[in-house]
C-alpha positions in Angstrom: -191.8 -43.3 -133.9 -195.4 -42.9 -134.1 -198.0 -45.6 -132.4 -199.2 -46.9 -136.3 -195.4 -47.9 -137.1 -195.3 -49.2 -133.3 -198.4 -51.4 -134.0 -196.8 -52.6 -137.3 -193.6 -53.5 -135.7 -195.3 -55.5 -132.7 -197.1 -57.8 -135.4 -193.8 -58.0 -137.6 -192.2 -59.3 -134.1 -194.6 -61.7 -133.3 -194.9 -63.5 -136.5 -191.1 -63.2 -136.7 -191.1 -64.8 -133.1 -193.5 -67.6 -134.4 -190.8 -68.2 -137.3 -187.9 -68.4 -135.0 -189.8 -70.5 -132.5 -190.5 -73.3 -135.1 -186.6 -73.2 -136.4 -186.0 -73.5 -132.1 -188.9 -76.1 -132.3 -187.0 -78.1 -134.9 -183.2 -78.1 -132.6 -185.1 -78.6 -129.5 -187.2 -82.1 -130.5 -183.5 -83.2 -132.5 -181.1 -82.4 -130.2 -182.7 -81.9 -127.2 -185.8 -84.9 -126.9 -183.0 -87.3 -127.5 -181.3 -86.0 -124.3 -184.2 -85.5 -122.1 -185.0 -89.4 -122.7 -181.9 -90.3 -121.7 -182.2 -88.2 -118.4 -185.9 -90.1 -117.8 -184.2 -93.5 -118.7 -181.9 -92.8 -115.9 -184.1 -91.6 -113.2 -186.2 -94.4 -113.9 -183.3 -97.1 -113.3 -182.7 -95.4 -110.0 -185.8 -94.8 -108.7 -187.4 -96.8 -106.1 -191.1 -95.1 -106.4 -193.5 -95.7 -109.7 -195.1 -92.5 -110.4 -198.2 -92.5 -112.6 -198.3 -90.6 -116.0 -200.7 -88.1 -116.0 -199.4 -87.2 -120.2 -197.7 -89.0 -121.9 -193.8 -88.9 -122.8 -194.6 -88.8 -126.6 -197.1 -86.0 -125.8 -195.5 -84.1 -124.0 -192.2 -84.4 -126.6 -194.5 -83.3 -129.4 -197.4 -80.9 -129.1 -196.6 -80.2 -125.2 -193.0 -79.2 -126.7 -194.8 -77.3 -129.9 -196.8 -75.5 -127.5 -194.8 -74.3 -125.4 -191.6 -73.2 -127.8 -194.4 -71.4 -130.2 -196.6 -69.9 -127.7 -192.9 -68.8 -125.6 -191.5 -67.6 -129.5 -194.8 -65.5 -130.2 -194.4 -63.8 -126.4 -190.7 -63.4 -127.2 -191.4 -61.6 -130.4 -193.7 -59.0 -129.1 -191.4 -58.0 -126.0 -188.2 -58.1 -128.2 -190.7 -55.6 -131.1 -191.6 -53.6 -128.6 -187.7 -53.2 -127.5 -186.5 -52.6 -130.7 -188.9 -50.0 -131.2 -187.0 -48.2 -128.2 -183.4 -48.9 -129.3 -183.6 -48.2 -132.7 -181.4 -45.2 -133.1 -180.8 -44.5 -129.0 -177.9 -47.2 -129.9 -175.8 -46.1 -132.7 -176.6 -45.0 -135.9 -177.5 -48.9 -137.0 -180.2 -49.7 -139.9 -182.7 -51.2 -138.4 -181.6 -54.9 -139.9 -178.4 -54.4 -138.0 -180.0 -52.7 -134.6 -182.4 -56.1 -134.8 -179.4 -58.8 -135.0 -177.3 -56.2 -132.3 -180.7 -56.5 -129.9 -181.1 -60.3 -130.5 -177.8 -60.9 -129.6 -177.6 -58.4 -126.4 -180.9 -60.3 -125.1 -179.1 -63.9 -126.1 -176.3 -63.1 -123.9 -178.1 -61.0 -120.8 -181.4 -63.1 -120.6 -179.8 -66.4 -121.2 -176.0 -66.7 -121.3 -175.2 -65.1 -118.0 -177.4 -66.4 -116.0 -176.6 -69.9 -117.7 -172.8 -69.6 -116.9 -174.1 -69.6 -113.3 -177.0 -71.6 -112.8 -176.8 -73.9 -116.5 -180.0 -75.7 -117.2 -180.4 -79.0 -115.7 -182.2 -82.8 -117.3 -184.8 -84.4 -115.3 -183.6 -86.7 -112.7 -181.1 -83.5 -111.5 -181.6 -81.3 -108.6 -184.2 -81.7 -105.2 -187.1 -80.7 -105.2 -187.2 -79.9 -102.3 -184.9 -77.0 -103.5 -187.1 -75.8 -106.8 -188.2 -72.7 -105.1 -184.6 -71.3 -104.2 -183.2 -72.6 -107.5 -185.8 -70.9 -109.2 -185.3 -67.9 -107.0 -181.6 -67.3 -107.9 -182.2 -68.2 -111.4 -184.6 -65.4 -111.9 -182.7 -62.8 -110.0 -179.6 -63.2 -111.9 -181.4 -62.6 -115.0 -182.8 -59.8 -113.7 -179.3 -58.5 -112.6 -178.2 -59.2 -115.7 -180.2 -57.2 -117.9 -180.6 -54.6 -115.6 -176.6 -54.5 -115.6 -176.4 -54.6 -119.5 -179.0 -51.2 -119.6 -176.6 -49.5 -117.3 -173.8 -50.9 -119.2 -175.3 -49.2 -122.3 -176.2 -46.1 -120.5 -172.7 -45.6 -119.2 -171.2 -46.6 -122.9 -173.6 -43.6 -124.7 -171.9 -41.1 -122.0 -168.2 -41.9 -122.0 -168.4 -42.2 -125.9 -168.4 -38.2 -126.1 -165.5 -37.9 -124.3 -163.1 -41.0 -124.8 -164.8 -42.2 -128.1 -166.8 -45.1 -128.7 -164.3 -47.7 -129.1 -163.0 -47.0 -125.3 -166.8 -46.2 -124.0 -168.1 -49.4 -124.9 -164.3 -51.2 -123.7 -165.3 -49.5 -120.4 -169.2 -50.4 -120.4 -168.8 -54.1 -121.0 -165.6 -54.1 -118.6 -167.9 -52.5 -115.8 -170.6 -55.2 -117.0 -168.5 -57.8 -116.6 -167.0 -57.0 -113.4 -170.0 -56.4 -111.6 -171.3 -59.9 -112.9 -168.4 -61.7 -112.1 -168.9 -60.0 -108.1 -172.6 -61.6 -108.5 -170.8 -65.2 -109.9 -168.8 -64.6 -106.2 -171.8 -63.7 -103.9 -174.5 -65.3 -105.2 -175.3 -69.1 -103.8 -173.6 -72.2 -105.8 -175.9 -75.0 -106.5 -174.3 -78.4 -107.8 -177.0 -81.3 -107.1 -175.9 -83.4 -109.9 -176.1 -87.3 -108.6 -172.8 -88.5 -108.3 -173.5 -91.4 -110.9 -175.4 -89.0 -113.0 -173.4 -89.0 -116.8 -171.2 -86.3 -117.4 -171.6 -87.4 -120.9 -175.5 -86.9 -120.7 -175.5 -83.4 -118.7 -172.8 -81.8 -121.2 -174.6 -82.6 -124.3 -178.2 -81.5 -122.4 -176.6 -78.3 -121.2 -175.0 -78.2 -124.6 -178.3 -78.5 -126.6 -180.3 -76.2 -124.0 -177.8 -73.2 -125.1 -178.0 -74.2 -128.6 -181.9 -74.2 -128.8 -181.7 -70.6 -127.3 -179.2 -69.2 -129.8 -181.4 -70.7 -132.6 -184.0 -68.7 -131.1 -183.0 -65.6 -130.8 -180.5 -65.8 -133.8 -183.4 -66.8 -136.2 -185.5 -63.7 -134.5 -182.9 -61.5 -135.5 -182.5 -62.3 -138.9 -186.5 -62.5 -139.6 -187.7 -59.3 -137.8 -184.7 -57.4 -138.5 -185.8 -58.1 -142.7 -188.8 -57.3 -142.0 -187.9 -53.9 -139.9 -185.8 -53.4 -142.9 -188.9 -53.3 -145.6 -191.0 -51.1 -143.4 -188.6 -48.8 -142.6 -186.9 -48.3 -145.0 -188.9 -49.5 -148.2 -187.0 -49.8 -151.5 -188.1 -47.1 -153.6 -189.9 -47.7 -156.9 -186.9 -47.4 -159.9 -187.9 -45.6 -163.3 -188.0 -48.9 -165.2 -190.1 -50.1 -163.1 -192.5 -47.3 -163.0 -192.3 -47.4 -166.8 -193.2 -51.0 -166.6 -196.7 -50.3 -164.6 -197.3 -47.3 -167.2 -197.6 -49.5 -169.9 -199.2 -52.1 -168.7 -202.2 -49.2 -167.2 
């Protein structure tokens, strides 16, 4: 692939990244906001100490909230272009619409799933700070476990498939991924500093609408860039009758 079509993909994924992140946009001020209040209403109701403002909750659940999913989306979109432009055809013989909805959901589950299933997202009012650092710490390490894991579990999938087939090469690659995670689930520190009067309610449907944001996100990628892949690699050709058409009306 040369660096023109390169250049052409980036752009495609960062304006498909922009699209996604303003569908993500739409799930996160509907189902998330709602939840996020919830979590401030209850800090607020057990909290002794009156912190000052510095912005203000309906800023920061509107343009602070745009900003970030947008400017995140964009970012997304460029890293996930520049990926695709690596997997396309290293994976399977996949059009480039399918390779683009196979690598969204690959990065859905190692970048966010996994590492959710062990350390899930959290509303305000949960956790110590004093703790932000380590929990930050672990969070970030088992993402990077896990998509260092899912390259070697793709590695090891593309050389058993010549010699047991593909449908027992990738059986053995995502058995070997999952094992290994499920070791890190064992070793790896457990953090549970929920308040004991904090909802369950409230933290399920936060946790809940965190995941849901996410696969919004990289489910509406997937479906936008992969299109657009689709039309610059693989334009439709012109048909006869619509050759004739432009003939006639030249």
């Amino acid at each position: 692939m040369d660096s023109a079509t390169v250049r052409n993909l980036l752009v495609r994924g960062m304006l498909a990244g922009l699209g996604a992140g303003l569908l993500a946009l739409v799930a996160a001020y509907f189902l998330g906001e709602p939840n996020v209040d919830s979590a401030i209403s209850f800090e607020a109701a057990h909290s002794h100490e009156h912190e000052m403002e510095i912005v203000s909750r309906s800023l920061q659940s509107t343009a602070g909230l745009a900003t970030g999913v947008l400017v995140y989306g964009v970012a997304f979109g460029g890293i996930a272009a520049l990926a695709f432009s690596f997997a396309l055809g290293r994976v399977g013989r996949f059009s480039p619409r399918a390779t683009a909805l196979l690598l969204s959901g690959c990065a859905l589950l190692a970048v966010y799933v996994v590492p959710f299933l062990k350390y899930p997202a959290n509303p305000p009012s949960v956790g110590n700070p004093d703790t932000i650092g380590k929990r930050t710490t672990l969070y970030f390490l088992m993402m990077v476990l896990s998509v260092l894991l899912a390259i070697a579990a793709t590695i090891l999938g593309k050389r058993l498939a010549p010699r047991i087939g593909t449908w027992y090469a990738t059986v053995g690659a995502v058995a070997a991924f999952a094992v290994v995670i499920g070791l890190a689930y064992a070793f790896l520190p457990v953090v549970n500093e929920v308040p004991k009067d904090f909802p369950a309610t409230l933290l399920w449907r936060f946790r809940l609408s965190a995941l849901a944001i996410q696969t919004v996100l990289w489910g509406g990628f997937g479906l936008v860039f992969g299109e657009l892949a689709e039309r610059l690699l693989n334009p439709k050709p012109v048909t006869a009758a619509a050759s004739g058409r432009v003939a006639v009306r030249s």
